[in-house]
C-alpha positions in Angstrom: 112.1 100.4 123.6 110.3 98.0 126.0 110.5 95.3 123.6 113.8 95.7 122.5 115.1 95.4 126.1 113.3 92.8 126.6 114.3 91.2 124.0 117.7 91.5 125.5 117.6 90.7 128.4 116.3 86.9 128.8 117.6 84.0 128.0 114.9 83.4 125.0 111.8 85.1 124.2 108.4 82.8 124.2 105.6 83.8 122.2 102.2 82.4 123.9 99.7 84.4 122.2 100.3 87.7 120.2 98.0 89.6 118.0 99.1 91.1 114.1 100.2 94.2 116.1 101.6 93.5 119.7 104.2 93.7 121.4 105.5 90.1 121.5 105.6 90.3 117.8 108.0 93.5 118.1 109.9 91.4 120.9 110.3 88.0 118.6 111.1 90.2 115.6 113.9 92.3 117.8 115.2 89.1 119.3 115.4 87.6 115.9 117.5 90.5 114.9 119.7 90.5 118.3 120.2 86.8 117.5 118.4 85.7 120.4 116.5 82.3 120.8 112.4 82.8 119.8 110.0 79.8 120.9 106.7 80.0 119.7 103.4 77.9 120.5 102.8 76.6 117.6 98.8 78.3 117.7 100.9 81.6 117.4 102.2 80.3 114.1 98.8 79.2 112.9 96.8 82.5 113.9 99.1 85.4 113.0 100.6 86.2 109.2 104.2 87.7 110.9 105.2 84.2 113.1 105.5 81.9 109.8 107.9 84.5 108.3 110.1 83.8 111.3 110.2 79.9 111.6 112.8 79.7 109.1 114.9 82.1 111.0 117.8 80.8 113.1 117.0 80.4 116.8 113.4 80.2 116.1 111.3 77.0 117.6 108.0 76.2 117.4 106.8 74.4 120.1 103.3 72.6 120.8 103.0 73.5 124.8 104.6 74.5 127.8 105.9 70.7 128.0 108.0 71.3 124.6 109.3 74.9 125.6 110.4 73.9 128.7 112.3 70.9 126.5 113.6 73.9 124.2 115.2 75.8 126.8 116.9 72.8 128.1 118.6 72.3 125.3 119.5 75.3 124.6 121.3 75.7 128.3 122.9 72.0 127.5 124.7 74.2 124.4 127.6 76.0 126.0 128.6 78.5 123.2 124.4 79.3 123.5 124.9 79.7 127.2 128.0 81.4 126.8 126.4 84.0 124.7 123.7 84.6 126.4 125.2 84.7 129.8 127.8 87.1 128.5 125.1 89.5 126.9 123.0 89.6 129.9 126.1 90.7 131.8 126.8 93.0 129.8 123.5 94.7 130.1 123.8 94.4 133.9 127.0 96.3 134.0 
C-alpha cells in the first residue's frame, strides 16, 4: 500500500538503486500503471531484469545521474498538461 501511495503522491518516482524484489520496483511498476513519470539511473536498468521491461513504457526515462534527472523533471514541469495532471492528482489526494 506504501508503494502505491507513493507512487501517487510525487511528482515522478526516481529509481536510484532497487533490487529484483524491492520496493522501488513495486513503486515504478505502480506509477507506470497510475501513469505517472518513472526516471531511472541508468545502472538500475543494467543490474535488474524488471527496469528494461519498463523503458519502453510511456513516462519512463532513463537517466545517467542526478545531473540528467534533475534535467528530466524540468522538463517535465516546462509541460503544462504534465503539470496540470500531476498538480490536480496530488490535490486530489490532499483533499
Amino acid at each position: 500500500m506504501r508503494n502505491a501511495v507513493m507512487s501517487g503522491y510525487g511528482f515522478a518516482s526516481v529509481v536510484v538503486e532497487a533490487g529484483e524484489n524491492s520496493g522501488a520496483r513495486i513503486q515504478a511498476r505502480l506509477a507506470v500503471e497510475h501513469g505517472r513519470p518513472v526516471i531511472l539511473l541508468h545502472s538500475v536498468v543494467e543490474a535488474t531484469s524488471w527496469a528494461p521491461r519498463l523503458i519502453n513504457q510511456p513516462g519512463v526515462y532513463v537517466t545517467g545521474g542526478a545531473v540528467d534527472v534533475l534535467g528530466v523533471v524540468d522538463e517535465l514541469r516546462r509541460d503544462p498538461a504534465e503539470a496540470d495532471r500531476v498538480l490536480s492528482d496530488l490535490a486530489a489526494c490532499s483533499s
